[in-house]
N, C-alpha and C positions, 0 to 999 in steps of 0.2 A: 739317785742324786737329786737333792733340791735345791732349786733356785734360790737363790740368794736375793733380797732386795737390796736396791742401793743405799738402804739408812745401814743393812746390816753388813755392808762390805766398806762403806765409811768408817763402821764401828771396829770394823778389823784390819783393817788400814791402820786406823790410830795404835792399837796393840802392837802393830809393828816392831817400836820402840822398845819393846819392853822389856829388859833388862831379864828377866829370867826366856833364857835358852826355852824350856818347855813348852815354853807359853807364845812363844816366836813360834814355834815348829808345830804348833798344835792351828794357831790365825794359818800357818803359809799352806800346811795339808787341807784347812776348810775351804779358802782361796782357789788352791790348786783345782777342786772340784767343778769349776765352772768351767772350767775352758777356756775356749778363746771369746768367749762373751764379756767375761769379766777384766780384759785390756783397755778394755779404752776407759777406765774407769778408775784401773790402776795407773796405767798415764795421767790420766786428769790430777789421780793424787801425787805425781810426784813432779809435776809442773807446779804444786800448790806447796807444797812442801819447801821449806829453807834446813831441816834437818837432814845430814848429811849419810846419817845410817841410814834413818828411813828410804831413801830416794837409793841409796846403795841396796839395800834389800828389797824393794821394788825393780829394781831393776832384774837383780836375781831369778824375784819371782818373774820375772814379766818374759824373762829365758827359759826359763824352767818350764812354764805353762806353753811355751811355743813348741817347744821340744816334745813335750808331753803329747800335746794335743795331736801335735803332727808324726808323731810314733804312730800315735791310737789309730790314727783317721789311714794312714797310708798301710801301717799291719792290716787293720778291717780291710780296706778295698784288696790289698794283694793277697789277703786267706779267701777271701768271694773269689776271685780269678782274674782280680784285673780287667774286666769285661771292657769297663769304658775308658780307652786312653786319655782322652781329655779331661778327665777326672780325677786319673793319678797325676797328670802334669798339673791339673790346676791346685794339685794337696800342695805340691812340692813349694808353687808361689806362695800357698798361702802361710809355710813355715816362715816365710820371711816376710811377708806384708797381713800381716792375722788379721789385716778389718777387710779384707776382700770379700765381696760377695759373689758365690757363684752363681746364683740367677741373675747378676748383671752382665757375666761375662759368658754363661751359658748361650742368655739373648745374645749378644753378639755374634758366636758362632751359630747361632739358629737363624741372623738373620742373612747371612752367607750362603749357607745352608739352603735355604729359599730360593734364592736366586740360582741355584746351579739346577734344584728341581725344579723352575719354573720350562726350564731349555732342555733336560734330560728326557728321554725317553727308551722304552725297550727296544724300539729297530735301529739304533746308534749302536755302535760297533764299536768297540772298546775304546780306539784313537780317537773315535769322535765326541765318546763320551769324556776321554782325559782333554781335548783340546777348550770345552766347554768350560771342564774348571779351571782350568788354565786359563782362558778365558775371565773370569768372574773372578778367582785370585789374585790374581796379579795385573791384569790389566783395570778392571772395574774399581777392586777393593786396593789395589794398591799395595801388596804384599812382595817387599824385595829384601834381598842379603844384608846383612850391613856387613860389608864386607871391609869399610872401616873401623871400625870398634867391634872388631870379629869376636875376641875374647874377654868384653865385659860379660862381668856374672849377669847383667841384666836380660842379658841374649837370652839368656835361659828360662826366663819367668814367663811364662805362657801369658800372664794378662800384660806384662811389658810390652810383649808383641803384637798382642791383640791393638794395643793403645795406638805405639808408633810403627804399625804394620812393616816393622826392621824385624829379624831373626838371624838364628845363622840353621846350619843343618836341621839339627834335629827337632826344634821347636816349630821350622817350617812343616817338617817333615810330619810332626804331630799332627798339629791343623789339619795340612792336606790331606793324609790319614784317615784323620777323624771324620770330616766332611764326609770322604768318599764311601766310608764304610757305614756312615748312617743312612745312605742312599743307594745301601745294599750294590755296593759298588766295591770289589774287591779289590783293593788296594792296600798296602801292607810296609811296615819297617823294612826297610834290611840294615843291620848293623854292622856297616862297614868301619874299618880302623880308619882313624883320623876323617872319615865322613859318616855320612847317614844318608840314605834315599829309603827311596820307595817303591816298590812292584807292583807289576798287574797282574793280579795272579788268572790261571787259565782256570774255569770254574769246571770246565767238561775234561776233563782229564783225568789219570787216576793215580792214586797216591802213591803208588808202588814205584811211578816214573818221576820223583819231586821235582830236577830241574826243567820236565816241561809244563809244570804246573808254572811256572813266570811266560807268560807275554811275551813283554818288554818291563825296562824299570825305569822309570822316571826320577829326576834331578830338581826339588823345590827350591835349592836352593839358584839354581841356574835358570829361574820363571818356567819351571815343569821341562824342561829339556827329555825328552827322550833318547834313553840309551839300548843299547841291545848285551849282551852278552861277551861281547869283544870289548864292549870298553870296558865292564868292570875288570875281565883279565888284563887289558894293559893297564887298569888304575893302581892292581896288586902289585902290577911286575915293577910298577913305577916306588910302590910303595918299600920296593925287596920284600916282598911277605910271601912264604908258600900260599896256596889257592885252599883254602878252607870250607864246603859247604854252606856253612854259615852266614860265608861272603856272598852268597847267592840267595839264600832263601830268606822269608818272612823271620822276623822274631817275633818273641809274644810281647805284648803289653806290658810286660813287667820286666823284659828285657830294656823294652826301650827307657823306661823309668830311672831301670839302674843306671844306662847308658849317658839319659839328661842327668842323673846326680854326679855321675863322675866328670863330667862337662863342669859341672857348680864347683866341686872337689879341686879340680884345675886352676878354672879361673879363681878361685878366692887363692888356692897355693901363691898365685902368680901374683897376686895382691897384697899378700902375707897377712893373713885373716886364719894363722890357729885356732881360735874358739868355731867358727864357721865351720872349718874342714871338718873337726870334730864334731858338731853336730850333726851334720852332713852324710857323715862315715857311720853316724848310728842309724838315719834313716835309711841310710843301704844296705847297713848289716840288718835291719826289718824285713827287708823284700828276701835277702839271698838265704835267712832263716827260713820263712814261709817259704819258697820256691824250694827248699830243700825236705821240706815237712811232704812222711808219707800219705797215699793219696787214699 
């Protein structure tokens, strides 16, 4: 794929117009080929623009290539294995805000990050190591619920959070996550219905016994609360739900992904944003395609 200069993406801008189909569809595939580089450039043309097709099929493209890009980029990370959670959450903002950069918002969780290693160490014992980012989270950095505006789609965009240090479950749940687990600190999803937390998982244990592979589980959205095992049973019984493994243990990275898209899926439903949900529903049928592909 070659870059494009901007005299020759003016040049196919203008072509927009043009009256032979072909010729539309041959500028929108050259177009398409940039990615999300070539948006702010197609914005620029259709804030310049007084012609009403043109700015109508700019717009088109300007969905098209969001869609596109954000298939490519979230398929790629979920066929590698989803390694970095904060990486699939930050694909998912970037479908809907495309001029995000993620070394700006990477520095920000790295400067977090910092701060929880500067206070960690190996003779801390697991509570003492969760109180620390608890600590540095939420008391330091200032990370709380919005427990008002619980079901805006913005709860969900990982750099929204980062911004106004508000979230709701799961995007909390990411961060703390993430954090802990770059600091070789085993901490993990669990995907609980209508919530989301996070576990600690037991590192010396062995796998054949899963449920004493959990600690304890902790609650980002309640400033790290610590829970034990008794309360996610009465959170089920509260819930009416039978008791599922699932409810107990870690999910992968690309559970939680599908989990923050169907949070997005919701809140836009509850907005009435059709063209959303439908995009939405294709980045998720991306991940539940690869997760089904054999290994």
């Amino acid at each position: 794929m070659s870059e494009l200069t901007d005299k020759q993406i003016k040049a196919l801008v203008k072509l927009l117009d043009d009256p032979d189909e072909g010729v539309y569809e041959q500028v929108s595939e050259q177009l398409k080929t940039q990615g999300y580089e070539v948006i702010p450039q197609l914005e620029k043309a259709w804030e310049q623009s007084f012609n009403e097709k043109i700015q109508t099929r700019l717009e088109n493209l300007i969905q098209e290539i969001q869609l596109s890009s954000a298939t490519t980029n979230l398929g790629k990370w979920s066929r590698e294995g989803g390694a970095d959670l904060f990486e699939g959450a930050f694909l998912v903002a970037k479908h809907q805000y495309p001029e995000l950069s993620y070394d700006y918002y990477r520095k920000k969780l790295d400067e977090i990050k910092k701060d929880i290693w500067l206070e960690i160490n190996d003779n801390l014992t697991a509570l003492e190591k969760v109180r620390i980012i608890n600590h540095v989270f939420f008391k330091i950095y200032g990370f709380a619920s919005n427990a008002a505006n619980f079901y805006a789609p913005q709860n969900n965009y990982i750099n929204h959070v980062l911004e106004t240090k508000k979230g709701n479950p799961i995007t909390l749940s990411i961060l703390y996550s993430s954090l802990a687990q770059e600091l070789s600190i085993p901490i993990y999803g669990i995907n609980l219905p209508k919530n989301f937390i996070v576990a600690y998982q037991n590192e010396y244990t062995k796998k054949e016994d899963p449920q004493n592979q959990i600690l304890f589980y902790i609650n980002p959205f309640n400033k790290g609360a610590i829970l034990g095992k008794k309360e996610i049973d009465y959170f089920i019984k509260q819930q009416d739900l039978k008791p599922r493994k699932e409810y107990y243990l870690p999910c992968s990275h690309i559970e939680t992904i599908q989990r923050l898209l169907n949070n997005l899926i919701y809140a836009y439903d509850r907005l009435g944003y059709p063209h959303k949900i439908k995009e939405l529903n294709q980045l998720y049928r991306i991940l539940i395609d690869n997760s089904n592909q054999p290994e």
